[in-house]
RODO-2510 file (C-alpha; in nm, 4 decimals, decimal comma):
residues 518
     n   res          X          Y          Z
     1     x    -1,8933    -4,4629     2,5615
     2     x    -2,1427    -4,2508     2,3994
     3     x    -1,9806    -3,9446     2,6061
     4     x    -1,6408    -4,0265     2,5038
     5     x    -1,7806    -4,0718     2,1120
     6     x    -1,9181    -3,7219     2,0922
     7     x    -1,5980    -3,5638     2,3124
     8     x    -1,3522    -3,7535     2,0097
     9     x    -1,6513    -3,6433     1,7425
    10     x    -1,5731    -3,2389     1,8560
    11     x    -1,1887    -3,3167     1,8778
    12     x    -1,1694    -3,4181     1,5282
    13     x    -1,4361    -3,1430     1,4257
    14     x    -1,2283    -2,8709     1,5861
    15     x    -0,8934    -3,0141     1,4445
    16     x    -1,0161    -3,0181     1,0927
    17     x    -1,1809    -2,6512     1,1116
    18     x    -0,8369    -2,5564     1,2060
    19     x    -0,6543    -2,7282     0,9660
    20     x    -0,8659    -2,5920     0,7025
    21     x    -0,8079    -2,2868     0,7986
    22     x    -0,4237    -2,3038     0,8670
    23     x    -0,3808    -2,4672     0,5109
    24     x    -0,3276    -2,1992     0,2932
    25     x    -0,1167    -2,0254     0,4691
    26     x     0,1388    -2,3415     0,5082
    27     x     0,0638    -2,3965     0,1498
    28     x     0,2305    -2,1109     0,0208
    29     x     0,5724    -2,0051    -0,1530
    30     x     0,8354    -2,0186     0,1463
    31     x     1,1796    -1,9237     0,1436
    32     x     1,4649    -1,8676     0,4148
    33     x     1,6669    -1,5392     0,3790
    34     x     1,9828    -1,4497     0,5338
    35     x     1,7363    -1,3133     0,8786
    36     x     1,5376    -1,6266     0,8663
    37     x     1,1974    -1,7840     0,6508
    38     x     0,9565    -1,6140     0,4992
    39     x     0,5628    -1,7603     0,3765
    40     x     0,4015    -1,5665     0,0839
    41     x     0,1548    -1,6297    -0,1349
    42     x     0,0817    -1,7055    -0,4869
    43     x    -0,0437    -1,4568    -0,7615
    44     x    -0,3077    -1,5273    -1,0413
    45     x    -0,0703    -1,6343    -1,2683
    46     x     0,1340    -1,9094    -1,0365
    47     x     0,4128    -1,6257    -0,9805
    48     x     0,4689    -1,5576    -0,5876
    49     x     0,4785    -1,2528    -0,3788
    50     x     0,6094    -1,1991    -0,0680
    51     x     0,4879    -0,8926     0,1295
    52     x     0,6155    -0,6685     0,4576
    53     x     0,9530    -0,8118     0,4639
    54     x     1,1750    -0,6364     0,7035
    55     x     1,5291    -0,5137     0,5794
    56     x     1,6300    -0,2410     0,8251
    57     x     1,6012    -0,2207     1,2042
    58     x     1,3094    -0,0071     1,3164
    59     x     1,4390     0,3306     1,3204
    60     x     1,2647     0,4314     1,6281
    61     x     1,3435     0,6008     1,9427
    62     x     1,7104     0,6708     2,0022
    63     x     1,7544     0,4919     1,6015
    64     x     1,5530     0,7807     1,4403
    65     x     1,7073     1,0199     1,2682
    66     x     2,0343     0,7414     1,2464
    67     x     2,2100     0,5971     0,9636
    68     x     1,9738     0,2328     0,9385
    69     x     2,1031    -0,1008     1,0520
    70     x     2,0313    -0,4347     0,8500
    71     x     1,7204    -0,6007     1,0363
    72     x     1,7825    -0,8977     1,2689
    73     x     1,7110    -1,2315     1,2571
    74     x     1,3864    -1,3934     1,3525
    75     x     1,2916    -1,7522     1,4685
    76     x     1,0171    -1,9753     1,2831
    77     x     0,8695    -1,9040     0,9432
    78     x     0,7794    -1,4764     0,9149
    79     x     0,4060    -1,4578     0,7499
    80     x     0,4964    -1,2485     0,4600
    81     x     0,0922    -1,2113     0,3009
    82     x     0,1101    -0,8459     0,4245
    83     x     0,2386    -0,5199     0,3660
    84     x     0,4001    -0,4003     0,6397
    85     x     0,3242     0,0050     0,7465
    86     x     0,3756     0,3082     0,5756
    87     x     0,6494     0,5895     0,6771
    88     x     0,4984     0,8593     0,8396
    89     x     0,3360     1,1078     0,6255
    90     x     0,0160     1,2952     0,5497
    91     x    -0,3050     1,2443     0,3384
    92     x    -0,4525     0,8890     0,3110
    93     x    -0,1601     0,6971     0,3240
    94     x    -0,1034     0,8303     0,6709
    95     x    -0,3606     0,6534     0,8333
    96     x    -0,1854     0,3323     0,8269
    97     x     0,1912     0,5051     0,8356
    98     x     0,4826     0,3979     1,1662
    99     x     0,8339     0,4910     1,1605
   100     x     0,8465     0,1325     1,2114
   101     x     0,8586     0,0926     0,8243
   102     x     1,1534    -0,0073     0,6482
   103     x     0,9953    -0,2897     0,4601
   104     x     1,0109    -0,3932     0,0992
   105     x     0,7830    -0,6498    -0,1074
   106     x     0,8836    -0,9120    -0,3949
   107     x     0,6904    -1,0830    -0,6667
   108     x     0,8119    -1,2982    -0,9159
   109     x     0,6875    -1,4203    -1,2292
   110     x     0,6384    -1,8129    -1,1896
   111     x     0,7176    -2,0545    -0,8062
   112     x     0,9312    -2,1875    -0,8626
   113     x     1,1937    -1,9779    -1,0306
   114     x     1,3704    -2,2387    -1,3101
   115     x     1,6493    -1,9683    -1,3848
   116     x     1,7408    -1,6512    -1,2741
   117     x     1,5736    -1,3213    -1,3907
   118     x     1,6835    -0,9915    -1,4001
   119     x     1,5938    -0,8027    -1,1042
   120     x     1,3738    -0,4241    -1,0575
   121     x     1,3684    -0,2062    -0,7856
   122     x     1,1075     0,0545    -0,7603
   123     x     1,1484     0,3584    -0,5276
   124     x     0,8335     0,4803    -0,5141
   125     x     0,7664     0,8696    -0,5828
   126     x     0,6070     1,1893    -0,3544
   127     x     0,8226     1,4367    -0,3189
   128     x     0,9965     1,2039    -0,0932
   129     x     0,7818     1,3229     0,1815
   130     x     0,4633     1,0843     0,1148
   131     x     0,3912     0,7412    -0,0802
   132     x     0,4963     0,4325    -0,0305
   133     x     0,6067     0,0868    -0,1720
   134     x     0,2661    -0,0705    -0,0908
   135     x     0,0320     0,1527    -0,3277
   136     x    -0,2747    -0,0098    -0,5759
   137     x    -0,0881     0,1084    -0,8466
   138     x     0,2631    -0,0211    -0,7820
   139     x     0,1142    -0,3956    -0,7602
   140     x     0,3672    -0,6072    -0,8942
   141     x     0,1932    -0,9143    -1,0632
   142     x     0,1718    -0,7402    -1,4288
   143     x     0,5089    -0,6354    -1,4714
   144     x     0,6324    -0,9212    -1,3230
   145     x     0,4786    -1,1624    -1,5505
   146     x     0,7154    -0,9923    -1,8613
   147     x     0,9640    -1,2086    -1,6526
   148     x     1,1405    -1,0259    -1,3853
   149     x     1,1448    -1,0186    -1,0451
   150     x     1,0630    -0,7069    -0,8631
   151     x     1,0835    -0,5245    -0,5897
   152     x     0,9126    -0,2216    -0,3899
   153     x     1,0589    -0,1099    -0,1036
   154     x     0,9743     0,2013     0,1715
   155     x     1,1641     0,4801     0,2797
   156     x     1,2220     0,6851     0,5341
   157     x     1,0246     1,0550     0,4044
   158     x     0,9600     1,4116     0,4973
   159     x     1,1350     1,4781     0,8467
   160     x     1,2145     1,1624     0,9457
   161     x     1,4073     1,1247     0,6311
   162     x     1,6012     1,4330     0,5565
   163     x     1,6644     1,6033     0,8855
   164     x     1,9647     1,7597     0,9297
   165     x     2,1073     1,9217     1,2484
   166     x     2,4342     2,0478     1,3874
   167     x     2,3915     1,7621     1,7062
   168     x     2,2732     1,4814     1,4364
   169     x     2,6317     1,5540     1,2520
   170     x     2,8213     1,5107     1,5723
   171     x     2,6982     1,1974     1,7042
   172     x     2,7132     1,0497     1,3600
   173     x     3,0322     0,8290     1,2599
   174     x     3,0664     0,9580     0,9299
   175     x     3,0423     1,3333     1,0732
   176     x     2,7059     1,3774     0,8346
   177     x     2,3299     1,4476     0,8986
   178     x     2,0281     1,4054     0,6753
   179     x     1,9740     1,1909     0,3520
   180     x     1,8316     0,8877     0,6061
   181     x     1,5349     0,8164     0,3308
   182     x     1,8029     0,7779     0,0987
   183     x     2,0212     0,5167     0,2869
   184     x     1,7450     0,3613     0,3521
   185     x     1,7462     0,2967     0,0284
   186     x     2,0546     0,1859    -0,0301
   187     x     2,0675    -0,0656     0,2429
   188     x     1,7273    -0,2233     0,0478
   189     x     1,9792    -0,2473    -0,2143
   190     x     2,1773    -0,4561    -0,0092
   191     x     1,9374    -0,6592     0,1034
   192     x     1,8090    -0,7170    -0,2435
   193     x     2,1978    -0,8113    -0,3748
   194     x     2,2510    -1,0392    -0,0814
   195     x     1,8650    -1,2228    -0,0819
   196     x     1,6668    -1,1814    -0,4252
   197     x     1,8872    -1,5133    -0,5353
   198     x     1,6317    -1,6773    -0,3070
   199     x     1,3922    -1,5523    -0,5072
   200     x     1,5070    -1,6585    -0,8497
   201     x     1,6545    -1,3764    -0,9113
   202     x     1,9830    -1,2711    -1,1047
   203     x     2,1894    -1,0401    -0,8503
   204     x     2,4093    -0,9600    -1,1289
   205     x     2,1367    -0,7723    -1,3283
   206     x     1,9619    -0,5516    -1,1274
   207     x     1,7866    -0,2086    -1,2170
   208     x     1,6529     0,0154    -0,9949
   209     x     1,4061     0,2422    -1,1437
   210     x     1,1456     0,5602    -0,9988
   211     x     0,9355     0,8229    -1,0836
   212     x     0,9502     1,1636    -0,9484
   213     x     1,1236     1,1871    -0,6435
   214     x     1,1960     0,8331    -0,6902
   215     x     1,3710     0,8838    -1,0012
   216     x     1,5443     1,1889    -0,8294
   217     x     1,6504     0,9490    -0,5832
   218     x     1,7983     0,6877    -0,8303
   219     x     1,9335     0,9608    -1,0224
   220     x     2,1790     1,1137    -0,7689
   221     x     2,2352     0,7726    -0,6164
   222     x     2,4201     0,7167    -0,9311
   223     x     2,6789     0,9644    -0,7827
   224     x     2,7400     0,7849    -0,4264
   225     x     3,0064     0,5490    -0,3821
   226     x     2,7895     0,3819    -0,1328
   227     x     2,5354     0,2906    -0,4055
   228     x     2,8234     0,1292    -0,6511
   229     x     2,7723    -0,2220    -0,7983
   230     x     2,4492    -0,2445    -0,6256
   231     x     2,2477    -0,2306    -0,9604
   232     x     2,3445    -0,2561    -1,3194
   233     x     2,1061    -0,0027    -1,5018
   234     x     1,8386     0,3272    -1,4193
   235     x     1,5488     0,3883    -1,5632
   236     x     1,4297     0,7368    -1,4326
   237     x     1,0770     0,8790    -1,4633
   238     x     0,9696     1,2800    -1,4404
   239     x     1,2820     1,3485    -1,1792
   240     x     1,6429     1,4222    -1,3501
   241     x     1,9724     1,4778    -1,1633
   242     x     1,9621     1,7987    -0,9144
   243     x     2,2138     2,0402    -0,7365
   244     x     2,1090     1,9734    -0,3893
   245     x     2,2343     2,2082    -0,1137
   246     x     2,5644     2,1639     0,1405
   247     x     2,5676     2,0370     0,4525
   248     x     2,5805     2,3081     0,6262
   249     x     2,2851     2,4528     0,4851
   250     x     2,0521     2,1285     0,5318
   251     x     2,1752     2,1553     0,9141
   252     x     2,0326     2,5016     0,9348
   253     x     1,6599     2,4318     0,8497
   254     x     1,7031     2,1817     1,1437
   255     x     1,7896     2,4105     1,3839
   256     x     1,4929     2,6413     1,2786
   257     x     1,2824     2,3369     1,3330
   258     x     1,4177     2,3098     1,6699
   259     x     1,3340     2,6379     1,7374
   260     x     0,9922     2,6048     1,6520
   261     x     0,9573     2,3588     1,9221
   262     x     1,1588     2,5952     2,1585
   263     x     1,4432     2,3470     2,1484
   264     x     1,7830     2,5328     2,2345
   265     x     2,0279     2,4424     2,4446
   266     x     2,2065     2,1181     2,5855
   267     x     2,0196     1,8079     2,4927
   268     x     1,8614     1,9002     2,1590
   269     x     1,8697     1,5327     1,9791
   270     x     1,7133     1,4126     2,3312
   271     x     1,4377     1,6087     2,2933
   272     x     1,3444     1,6038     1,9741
   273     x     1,3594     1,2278     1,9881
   274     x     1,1488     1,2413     2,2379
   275     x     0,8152     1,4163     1,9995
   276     x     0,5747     1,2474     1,8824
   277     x     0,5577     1,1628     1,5164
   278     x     0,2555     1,3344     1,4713
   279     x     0,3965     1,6513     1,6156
   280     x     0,7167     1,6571     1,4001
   281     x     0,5099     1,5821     1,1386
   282     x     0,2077     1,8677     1,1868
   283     x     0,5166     2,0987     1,1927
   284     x     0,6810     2,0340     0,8580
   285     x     0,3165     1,9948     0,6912
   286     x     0,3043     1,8123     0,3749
   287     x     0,6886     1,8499     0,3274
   288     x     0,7440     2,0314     0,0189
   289     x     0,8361     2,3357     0,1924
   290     x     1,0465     2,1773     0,4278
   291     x     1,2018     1,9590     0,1837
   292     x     1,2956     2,2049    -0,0481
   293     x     1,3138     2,2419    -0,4765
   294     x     1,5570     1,9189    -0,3954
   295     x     1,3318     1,7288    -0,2072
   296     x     1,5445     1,7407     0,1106
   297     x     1,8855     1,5701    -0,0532
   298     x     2,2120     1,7250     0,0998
   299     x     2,5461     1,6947    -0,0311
   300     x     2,7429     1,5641     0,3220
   301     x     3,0766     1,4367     0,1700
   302     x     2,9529     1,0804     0,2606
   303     x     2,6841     0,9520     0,0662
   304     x     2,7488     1,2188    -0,1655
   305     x     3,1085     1,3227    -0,2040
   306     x     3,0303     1,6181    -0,4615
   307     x     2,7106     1,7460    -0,6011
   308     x     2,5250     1,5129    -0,7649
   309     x     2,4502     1,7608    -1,0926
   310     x     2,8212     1,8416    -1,0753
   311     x     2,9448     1,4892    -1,0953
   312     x     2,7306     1,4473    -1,4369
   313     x     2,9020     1,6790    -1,5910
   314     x     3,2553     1,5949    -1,5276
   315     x     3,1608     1,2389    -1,6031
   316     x     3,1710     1,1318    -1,2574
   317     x     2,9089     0,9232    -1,2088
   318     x     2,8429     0,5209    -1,2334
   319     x     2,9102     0,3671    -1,5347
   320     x     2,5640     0,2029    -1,5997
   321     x     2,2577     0,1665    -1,8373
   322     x     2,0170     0,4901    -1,7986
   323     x     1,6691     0,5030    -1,9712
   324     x     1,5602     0,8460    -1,8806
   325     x     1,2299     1,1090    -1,9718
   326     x     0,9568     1,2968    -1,8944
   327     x     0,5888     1,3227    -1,9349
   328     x     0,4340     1,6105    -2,2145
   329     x     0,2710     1,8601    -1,9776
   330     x     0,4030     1,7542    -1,6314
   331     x     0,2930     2,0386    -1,4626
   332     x     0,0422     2,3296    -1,5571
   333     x     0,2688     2,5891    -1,3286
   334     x     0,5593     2,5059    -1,1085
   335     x     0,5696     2,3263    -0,7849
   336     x     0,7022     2,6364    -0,6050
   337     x     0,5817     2,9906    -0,5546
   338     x     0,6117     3,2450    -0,9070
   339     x     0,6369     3,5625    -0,7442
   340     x     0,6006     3,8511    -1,0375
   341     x     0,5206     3,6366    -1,3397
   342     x     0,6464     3,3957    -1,6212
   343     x     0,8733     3,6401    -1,7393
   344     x     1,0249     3,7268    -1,3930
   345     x     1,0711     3,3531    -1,3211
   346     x     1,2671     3,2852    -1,6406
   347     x     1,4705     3,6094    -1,6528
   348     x     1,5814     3,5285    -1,2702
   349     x     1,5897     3,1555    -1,3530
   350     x     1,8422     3,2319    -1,6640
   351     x     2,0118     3,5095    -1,5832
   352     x     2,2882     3,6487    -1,8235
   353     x     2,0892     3,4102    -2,0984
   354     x     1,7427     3,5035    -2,0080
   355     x     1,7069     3,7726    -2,3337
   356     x     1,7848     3,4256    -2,5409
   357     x     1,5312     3,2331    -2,2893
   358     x     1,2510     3,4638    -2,3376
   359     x     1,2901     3,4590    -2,7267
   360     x     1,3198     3,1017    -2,7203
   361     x     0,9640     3,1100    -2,5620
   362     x     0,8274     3,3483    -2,7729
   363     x     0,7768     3,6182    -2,4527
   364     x     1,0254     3,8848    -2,5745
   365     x     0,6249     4,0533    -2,6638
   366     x     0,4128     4,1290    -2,3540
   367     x     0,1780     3,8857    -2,5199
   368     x     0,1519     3,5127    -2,4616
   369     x     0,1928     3,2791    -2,7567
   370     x    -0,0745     3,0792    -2,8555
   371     x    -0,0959     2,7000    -2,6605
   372     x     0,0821     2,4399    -2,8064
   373     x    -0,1488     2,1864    -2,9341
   374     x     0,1165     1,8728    -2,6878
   375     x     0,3058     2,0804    -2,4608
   376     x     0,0462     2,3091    -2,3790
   377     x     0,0082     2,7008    -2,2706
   378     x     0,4024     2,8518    -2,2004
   379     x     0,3734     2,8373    -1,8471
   380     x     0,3059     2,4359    -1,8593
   381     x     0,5734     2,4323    -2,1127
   382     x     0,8368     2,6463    -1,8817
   383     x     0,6985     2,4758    -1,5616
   384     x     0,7894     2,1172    -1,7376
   385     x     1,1356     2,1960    -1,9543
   386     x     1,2637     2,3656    -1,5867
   387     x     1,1345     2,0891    -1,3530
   388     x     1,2061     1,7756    -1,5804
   389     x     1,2415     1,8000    -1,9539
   390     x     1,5230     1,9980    -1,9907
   391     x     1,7024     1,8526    -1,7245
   392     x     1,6389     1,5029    -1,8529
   393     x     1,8025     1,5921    -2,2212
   394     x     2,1217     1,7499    -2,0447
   395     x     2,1478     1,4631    -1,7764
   396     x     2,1412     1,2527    -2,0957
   397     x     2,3853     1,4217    -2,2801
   398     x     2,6547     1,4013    -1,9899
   399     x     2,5572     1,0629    -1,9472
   400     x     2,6193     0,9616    -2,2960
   401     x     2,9339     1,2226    -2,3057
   402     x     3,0851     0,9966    -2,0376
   403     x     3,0412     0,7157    -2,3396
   404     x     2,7689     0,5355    -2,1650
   405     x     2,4529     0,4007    -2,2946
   406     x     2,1143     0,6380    -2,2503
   407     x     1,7813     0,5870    -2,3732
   408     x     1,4944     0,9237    -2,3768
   409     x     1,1095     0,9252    -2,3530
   410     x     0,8219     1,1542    -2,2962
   411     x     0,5633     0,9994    -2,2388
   412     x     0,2248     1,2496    -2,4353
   413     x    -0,0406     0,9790    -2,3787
   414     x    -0,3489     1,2063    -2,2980
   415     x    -0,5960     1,0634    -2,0979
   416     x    -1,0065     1,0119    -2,2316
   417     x    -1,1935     1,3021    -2,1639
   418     x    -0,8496     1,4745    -2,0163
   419     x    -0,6984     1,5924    -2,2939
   420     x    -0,6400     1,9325    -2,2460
   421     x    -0,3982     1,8216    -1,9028
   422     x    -0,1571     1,6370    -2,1745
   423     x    -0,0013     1,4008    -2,0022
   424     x     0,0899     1,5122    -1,6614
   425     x     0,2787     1,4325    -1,3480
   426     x     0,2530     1,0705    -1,2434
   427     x     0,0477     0,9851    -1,5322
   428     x     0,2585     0,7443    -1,6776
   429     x     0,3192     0,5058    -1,3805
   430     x     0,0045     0,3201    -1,4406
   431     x     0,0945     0,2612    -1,7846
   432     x     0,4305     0,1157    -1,6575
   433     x     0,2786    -0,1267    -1,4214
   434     x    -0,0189    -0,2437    -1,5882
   435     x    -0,2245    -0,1117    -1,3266
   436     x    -0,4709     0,1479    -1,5354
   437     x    -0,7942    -0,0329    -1,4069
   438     x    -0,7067    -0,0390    -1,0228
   439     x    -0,7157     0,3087    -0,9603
   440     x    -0,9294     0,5043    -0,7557
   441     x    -1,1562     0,7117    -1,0001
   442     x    -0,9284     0,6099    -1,3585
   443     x    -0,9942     0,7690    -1,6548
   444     x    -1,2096     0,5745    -1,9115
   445     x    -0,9210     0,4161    -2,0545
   446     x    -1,0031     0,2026    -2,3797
   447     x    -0,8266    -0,0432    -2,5905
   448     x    -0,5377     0,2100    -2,6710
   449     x    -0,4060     0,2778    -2,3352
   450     x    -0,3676    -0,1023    -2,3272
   451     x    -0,1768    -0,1788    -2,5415
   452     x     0,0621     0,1342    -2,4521
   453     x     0,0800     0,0327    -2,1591
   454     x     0,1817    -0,3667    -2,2984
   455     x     0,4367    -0,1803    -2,5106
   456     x     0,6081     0,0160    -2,2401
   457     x     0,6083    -0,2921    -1,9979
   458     x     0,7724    -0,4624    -2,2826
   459     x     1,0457    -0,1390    -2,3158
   460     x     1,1150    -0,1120    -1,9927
   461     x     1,1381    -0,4741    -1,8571
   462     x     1,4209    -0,5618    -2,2057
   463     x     1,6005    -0,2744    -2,0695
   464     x     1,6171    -0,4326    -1,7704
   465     x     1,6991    -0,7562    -1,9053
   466     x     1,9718    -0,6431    -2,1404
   467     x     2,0445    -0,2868    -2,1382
   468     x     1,8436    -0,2320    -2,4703
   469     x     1,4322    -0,1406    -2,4426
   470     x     1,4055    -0,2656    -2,7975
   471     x     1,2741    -0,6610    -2,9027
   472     x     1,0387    -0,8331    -3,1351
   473     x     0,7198    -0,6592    -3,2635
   474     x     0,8237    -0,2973    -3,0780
   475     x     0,8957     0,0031    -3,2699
   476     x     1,2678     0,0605    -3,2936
   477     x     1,4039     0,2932    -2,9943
   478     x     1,7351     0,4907    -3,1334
   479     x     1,9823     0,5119    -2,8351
   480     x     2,0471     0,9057    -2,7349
   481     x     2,3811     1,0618    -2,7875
   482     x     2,4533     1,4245    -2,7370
   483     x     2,4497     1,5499    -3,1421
   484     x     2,1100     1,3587    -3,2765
   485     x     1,9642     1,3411    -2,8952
   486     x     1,7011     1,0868    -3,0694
   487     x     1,3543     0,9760    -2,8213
   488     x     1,1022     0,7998    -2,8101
   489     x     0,7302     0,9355    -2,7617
   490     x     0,4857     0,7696    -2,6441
   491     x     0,1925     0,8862    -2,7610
   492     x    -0,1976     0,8478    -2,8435
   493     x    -0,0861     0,6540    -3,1523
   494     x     0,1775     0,4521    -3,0077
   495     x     0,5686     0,4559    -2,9720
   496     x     0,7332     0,7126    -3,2397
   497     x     1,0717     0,7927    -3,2525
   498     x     1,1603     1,1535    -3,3066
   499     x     1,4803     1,3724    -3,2576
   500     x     1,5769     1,6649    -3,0692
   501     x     1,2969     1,7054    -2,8018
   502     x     1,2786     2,0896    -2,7237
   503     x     1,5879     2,1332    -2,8733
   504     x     1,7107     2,5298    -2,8628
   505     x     1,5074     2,5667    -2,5231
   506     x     1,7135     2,2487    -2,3519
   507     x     2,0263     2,3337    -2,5017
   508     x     1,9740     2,6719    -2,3802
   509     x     1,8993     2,5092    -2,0597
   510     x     2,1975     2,2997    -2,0568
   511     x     2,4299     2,5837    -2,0752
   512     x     2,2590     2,7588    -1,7976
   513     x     2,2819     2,4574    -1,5811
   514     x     2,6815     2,4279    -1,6507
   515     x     2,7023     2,7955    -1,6293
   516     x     2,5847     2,7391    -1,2125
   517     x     2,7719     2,4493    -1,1736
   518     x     3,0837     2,6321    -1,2290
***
């Protein structure tokens, strides 16, 4: 008896220790999805989040480097308390980085959702060759608790997302190659109109929104068919509208990349299928240079049935909400090489208006003007108006040409003990999320950045909600049309409207822009 005591005393020992550790996880948020049930968990706040859920197929093997597939259906309840991996890349988010990868993550403000809220998708930024929807500073909670529901989501980058090749155009249905990363994204889109009811929320008010080549990527999306009545409104950060390159052209930086292997021949998707992910990616480096000034974006005919830049200006593009701008000294030179100087680079940049370019930025002398005490030296303030500034206030102008609603910033918050850097690439994304203290290294931010950073969650998440950034206790944000081309900065002191950002250099700009387009 005594034997059998003890044996039922460890029974009942061992089934509590696992029932006290099995709890939480059956405690949390669940939900069932269209592929089956997911279990998250809860945030500070009593929101929920639900990590690493799968929307795509893995594109692996034979599947990379192919148009992605909605992800199937599982049995049982998923765990969904993780991210899932990153998309192959380099630098520190490499080390946990698969091309198994398509997943995205939700978090909501309250569990259980009482009534729907509007709905934002972030596509994460670097150069579309590195990041991912899993980063510190994207955490959800903050802006979720302004009451939306949001969304991160992975994409396919670097080579495993904009390859194109002769072969890869054959075998595909739609006779196109390249852009993978970005129907990746658009598939997440799908998921998200088909699911995020589940979630509590509103599938008929959704806004995708991105910095950098994120907000590149939402930008030209706006011109794909494939994209339409996925979302409702754009907010775009540091990464206007572009003139990507044909198809044709994409296809032959594949078939130098073949070559570099010593890949000729018969069988050429065969064999590069069959490298290693490391190897493809050693080869195109960090992926700027691969990638290209248009971050590896084709125009195939398919996903993009004209360019992108082109279908801006002849009013072409989806009728939606767009809340667009730029940071105050994005750059301190340009991303690319600047063979022969500033005044080379703008007088080959301008062409047959470069002698009004070069006056415009006081260079017509062969010395430089003095710094701008915001915008900085004239080479920051070139490297910014040609990379985003400029082509933010002409994006906007089309937009708003095409009699639809557009909203500017530039963002000029300096940071402590940084301010001679302005405010530059990336800087603002912190500020966005509420995420300035869970950065590696931040700045000293104080007081001030706080409540900037309160005041732009507030801008952006009304803009989601209702197409207007403005509301109760917020400076009052004039809407952008092309003759008063009013902004809002957001600056040391605050939010301050103002009027005509760089006006004679982006109008300048503008015409050069159409002038190419022709």
């Amino acid at each position: 008896m005594k034997v059998k005591a003890l044996l039922f005393g460890l029974v009942c020992i061992l089934c509590w220790s696992q029932a006290s550790t099995a709890a939480p996880a059956e405690q949390g948020p669940t939900v069932s999805v269209k592929t089956g049930s997911l279990r998250g968990g809860v945030t500070s706040d009593g929101g929920a989040v639900f990590k690493g859920i799968p929307f795509a197929q893995p594109p692996v093997a034979d599947r990379r480097w192919q148009e992605p597939l909605p992800a199937k259906p599982w049995t049982g309840v998923r765990d969904a308390t993780a991210f899932g991996s990153n998309c192959v890349q380099g630098g520190n988010l490499g080390a946990n980085s698969s091309e198994d990868c398509l997943y995205l993550n939700v978090w909501t403000p309250k569990w259980p959702m009482k009534t729907p809220a509007a709905v934002m998708v972030w596509i994460h930024g670097g150069g579309n060759f590195a990041g991912a929807g899993s980063e510190l500073i994207f955490n959800g909670e903050n802006l979720a608790r302004h009451g939306v529901v949001l969304v991160t989501v992975n994409y396919r980058l670097g080579v495993f997302g904009f390859l194109a090749h002769p072969e890869l155009t054959k075998e595909s249905a739609h006779h196109v190659s390249g852009n993978y990363g970005l129907l990746d994204q658009v598939l997440a889109l799908h998921w998200v109109h088909d699911n995020i009811a589940k979630f509590g929320g509103n599938p008929a008010n959704i806004t995708i929104f991105g910095e950098s080549a994120g907000s590149l990527d939402v930008n030209v999306l706006m011109t794909s068919p494939l994209s339409k009545g996925l979302y409702h409104r754009v907010i775009g950060e540091s990464g206007p509208v572009v003139a990507p390159p044909t198809l044709a052209e994409a296809e032959k930086k594949g078939q130098d990349l073949a070559t570099k292997f010593n890949i000729t021949g018969d069988a050429v998707l065969p064999k590069l299928r069959a490298l290693s992910s490391a190897d493809l990616q050693k080869a195109t480096g960090q992926g700027l240079a691969f990638l290209g000034p248009t971050l590896g974006v084709n125009v195939d005919g398919y996903l993009f049935p004209e360019p992108p830049m082109k279908a801006f200006i002849l009013g072409h593009q989806q009728k939606v909400g767009l809340l667009l701008g730029s940071n105050s000294q994005e750059l301190q030179r340009p991303f690319f090489p600047m063979p022969g100087g500033l005044r080379q680079a703008i007088t080959e940049q301008f062409g047959t208006l470069a002698e009004r370019a070069l006056a415009l930025y006081s260079l017509s002398a062969p010395t430089d003007p003095a710094p701008d005490p915001q915008l900085g030296p004239v080479l920051a303030q070139w490297a910014t108006d040609a990379q985003f500034r400029c082509g933010t206030v002409a994006e906007l102008v089309w937009h708003t040409n095409a009699q639809n609603a557009g909203y500017q910033f530039q963002f000029s918050r300096s940071a402590p003990e940084k301010e001679a850097l302005g405010a530059p690439h990336g800087s603002e994304v912190a500020f966005v999320f509420g995420t300035l203290d869970t950065q590696s290294n931040p700045p000293h931010y104080t007081a001030v950045d706080h409540q900037l950073s309160e005041t732009i969650q507030q801008y952006w998440t009304n803009f989601a909600k209702t197409g207007d950034p403005n509301g109760a206790n917020l400076p009052k944000w004039p809407g952008f049309d092309a003759k008063t081309r009013a902004y809002m900065e957001l600056t040391n002191a605050g939010a301050a409207p103002g009027k005509e950002l760089r006006g004679p250099v982006c109008e300048l700009y503008r015409e050069m822009l159409e002038q190419k387009a022709k």
